[in-house]
Structure formats: C-alpha cells, structure tokens
N, C-alpha and C positions, 0 to 999 in steps of 0.2 A: 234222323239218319237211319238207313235200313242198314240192317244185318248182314244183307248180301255186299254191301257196298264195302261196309269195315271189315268183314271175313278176307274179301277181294286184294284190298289194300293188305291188309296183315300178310296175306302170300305173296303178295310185292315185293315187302317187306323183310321176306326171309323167315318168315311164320310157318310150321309144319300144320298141315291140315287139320290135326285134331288141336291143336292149341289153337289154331286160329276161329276154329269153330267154339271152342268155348269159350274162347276172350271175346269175340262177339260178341256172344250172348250176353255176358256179365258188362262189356259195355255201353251195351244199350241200357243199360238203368241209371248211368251214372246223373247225379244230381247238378244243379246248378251251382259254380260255375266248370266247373270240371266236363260237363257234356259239350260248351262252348268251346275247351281249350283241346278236345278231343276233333271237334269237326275243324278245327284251324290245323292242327296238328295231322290231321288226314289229309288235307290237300296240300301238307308245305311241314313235311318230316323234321326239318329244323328247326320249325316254328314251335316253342318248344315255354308256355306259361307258368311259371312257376306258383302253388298256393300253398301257403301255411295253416293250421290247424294245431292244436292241442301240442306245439313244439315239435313238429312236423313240418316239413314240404316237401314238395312233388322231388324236386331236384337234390332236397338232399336225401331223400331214397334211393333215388336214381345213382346219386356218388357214391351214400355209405353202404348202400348194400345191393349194389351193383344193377338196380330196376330195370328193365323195359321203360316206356316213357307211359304205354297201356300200364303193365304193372303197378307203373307210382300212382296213376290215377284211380286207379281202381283201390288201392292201397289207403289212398287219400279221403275215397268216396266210404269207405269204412270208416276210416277216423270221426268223419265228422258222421255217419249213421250211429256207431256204437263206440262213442270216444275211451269210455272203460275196457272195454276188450279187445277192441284193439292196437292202443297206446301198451296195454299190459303184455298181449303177446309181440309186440314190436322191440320190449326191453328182454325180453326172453330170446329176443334172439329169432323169430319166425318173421321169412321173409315174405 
C-alpha cells in the first residue's frame, strides 16, 4: 500500500495533516497480520479486525484508552516487535 494513499484516506478521515503524514509513515511498517486488517480497514472504516497479543487487542485499546483504530494498530505492531516495552509502558499508563 503506498503512503500517499493512507496519508489521502487519513484526511478523509478527519486526520490534520501533520498527523496524518506521520501515521503514514509509521503505517507502512506494520507487520503481518495487522498490514492486512489495515488495507481492509482503508477501504471499509467499519471494517474494523480485532488481534490479541501479550493480553492486548486492537479493540480493547481502542475502548480503554480511547485509540484511533491506526493508533491500536500501530500500538499492537509494537506489542508483538518489543512485547517487554511495550506491555510495560502500556501498565504505566502511556498511550
């Protein structure tokens, strides 16, 4: 998926330019399957995948502390990169 496409959608979206310029970018890394539920979620805002991880999911980021649906993904794609750091700043309290 190109950058200009998700930049595009995110100001669709009600994204301010510079956020939506660096959620782009941070979401073109995301890993499998989260990059999948990213391009479904691009064409169909509702369409909306939920994945767990290290006592994590997408969704209950999204509910308990209030995510973007980018946000819990990207959130998510840390979990499962650096599950120690970021399970620990997630009990701290950092959104």
């Amino acid at each position: 998926m190109e950058k200009d496409y998700i930049y595009n959608v995110l100001l669709e979206r009600g994204y301010n330019e510079k956020y939506a310029q660096l959620v782009a970018t941070e979401l073109m890394t995301l890993n499998k399957p989260l990059d999948v539920y990213l391009e479904k979620w691009m064409r169909n805002e509702s369409d909306i995948s939920d994945y767990d991880a290290h006592g994590h999911s997408i969704k209950q980021l999204m509910e308990e502390r209030n995510m973007t649906y980018p946000a819990a993904l990207l959130t998510m794609d840390w979990i499962m990169k650096e599950p120690d750091a970021a399970v620990a700043s997630l009990k701290r309290g950092i959104k």
